[in-house]
Every structure is written in structure tokens, then in C-alpha cells.
C-alpha positions in Angstrom: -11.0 9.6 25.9 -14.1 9.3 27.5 -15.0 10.2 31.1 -17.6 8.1 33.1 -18.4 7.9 37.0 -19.6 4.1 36.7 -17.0 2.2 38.6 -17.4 -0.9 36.4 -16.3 1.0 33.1 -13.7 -0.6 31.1 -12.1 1.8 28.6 -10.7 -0.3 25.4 -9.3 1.9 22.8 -10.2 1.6 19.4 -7.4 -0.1 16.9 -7.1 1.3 13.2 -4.9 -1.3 12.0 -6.8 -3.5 9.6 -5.7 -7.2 9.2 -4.0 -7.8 5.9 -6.5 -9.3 3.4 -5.2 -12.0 1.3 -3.6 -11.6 -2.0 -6.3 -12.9 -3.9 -9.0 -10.4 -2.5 -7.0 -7.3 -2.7 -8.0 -4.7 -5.2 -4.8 -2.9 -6.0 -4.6 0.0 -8.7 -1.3 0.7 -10.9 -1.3 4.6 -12.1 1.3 7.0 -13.9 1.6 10.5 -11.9 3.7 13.5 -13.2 1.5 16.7 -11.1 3.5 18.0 -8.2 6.5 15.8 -8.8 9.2 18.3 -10.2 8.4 16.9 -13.7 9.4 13.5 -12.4 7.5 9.9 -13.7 6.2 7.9 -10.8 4.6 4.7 -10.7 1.8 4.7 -7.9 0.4 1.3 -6.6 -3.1 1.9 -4.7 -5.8 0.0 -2.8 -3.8 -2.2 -0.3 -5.7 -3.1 2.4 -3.9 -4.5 5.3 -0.8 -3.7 7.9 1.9 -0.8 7.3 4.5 -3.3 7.5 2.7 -5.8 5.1 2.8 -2.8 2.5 6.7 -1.9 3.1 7.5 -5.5 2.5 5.7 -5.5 -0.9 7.3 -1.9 -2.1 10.4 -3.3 -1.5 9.9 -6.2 -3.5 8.7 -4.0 -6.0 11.6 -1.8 -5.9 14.0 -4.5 -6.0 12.2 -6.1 -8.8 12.2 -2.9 -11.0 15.9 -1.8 -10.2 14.6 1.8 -8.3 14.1 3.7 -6.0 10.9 4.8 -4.4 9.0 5.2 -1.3 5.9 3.5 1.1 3.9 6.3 2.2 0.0 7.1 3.3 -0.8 3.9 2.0 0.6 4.1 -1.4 3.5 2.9 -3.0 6.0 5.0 -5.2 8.1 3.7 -7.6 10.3 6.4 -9.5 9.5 5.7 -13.2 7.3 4.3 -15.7 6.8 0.8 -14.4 3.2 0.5 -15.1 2.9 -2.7 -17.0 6.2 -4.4 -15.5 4.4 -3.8 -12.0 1.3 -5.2 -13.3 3.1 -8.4 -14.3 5.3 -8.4 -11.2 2.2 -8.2 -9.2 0.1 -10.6 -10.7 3.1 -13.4 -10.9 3.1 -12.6 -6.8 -0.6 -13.5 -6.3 -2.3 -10.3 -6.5 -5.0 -11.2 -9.2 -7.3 -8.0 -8.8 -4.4 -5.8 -9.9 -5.3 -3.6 -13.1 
């Protein structure tokens, strides 16, 4: 917060949240991770750009698609086991073009 002794100042706090970019434009990464899972496959989907709630919807899809469990969290998506090229398909079927 800032302090100011001008009587006129308006303080308007900064918002994070990013509008969701459309499905076309974003740039999403599919990747394989084992490290620091317990020896556990999971399927991460990176590189959404746009609101939390935006990214739950579309894990969920994905989870529901692929028959497992996972999890939304710090921007990625987690998908318990190697899904790589079914999400790829999924994903691109769904509009999301950029997806490699």
C-alpha cells in the first residue's frame, strides 16, 4: 500500500488475474514427469494463460476424458499417468491448436 498526503489520491489496486486468451492463441505444453512423485507417472499440461477457474474447467475435462484422477495447481495441470499423446489429441479436437 502506498501512503500519500495529496487529498485527491485515488488508490486502485493492481489485479493479477489475466483475461483468458482464446483457444487458438494459447501455447500449451504436454510433458511426462516421474522426479519427486514417489515413482509415480504424471501427465503435466503447461502454458495456460488465462483465469484459475478457466484452467479447473479444462483439467476436469481432461480428467474426465482420460478416466483419472489428477489435480489443477500453480497453473498446471496433473493428470496421473501417461496420457501424453491422448491429451494431445483431446486438446487439439477441443480447439487448442498450439498444443505440442
Amino acid at each position: 500500500m502506498v501512503y500519500s498526503t495529496n487529498p485527491d489520491f485515488n488508490f486502485e489496486p493492481e489485479t493479477d488475474e489475466v483475461d483468458t486468451l482464446p483457444k487458438n492463441q494459447q501455447k500449451l505444453r504436454v510433458n511426462i514427469e516421474k522426479n519427486g512423485r514417489g515413482g509415480k507417472t504424471v501427465t503435466l499440461v503447461k502454458g495456460f494463460v488465462g483465469h484459475e477457474d478457466d484452467l479447473k474447467a479444462l483439467g476436469k475435462l481432461l480428467k474426465t476424458k482420460c478416466g483419472v484422477g489428477g489435480s489443477v495447481k500453480d497453473g498446471e495441470i496433473l493428470i496421473q499417468g501417461d496420457f501424453k499423446e491422448k491429451l494431445i489429441a483431446l486438446l487439439k479436437a477441443e480447439g487448442y491448436t498450439n498444443t505440442k
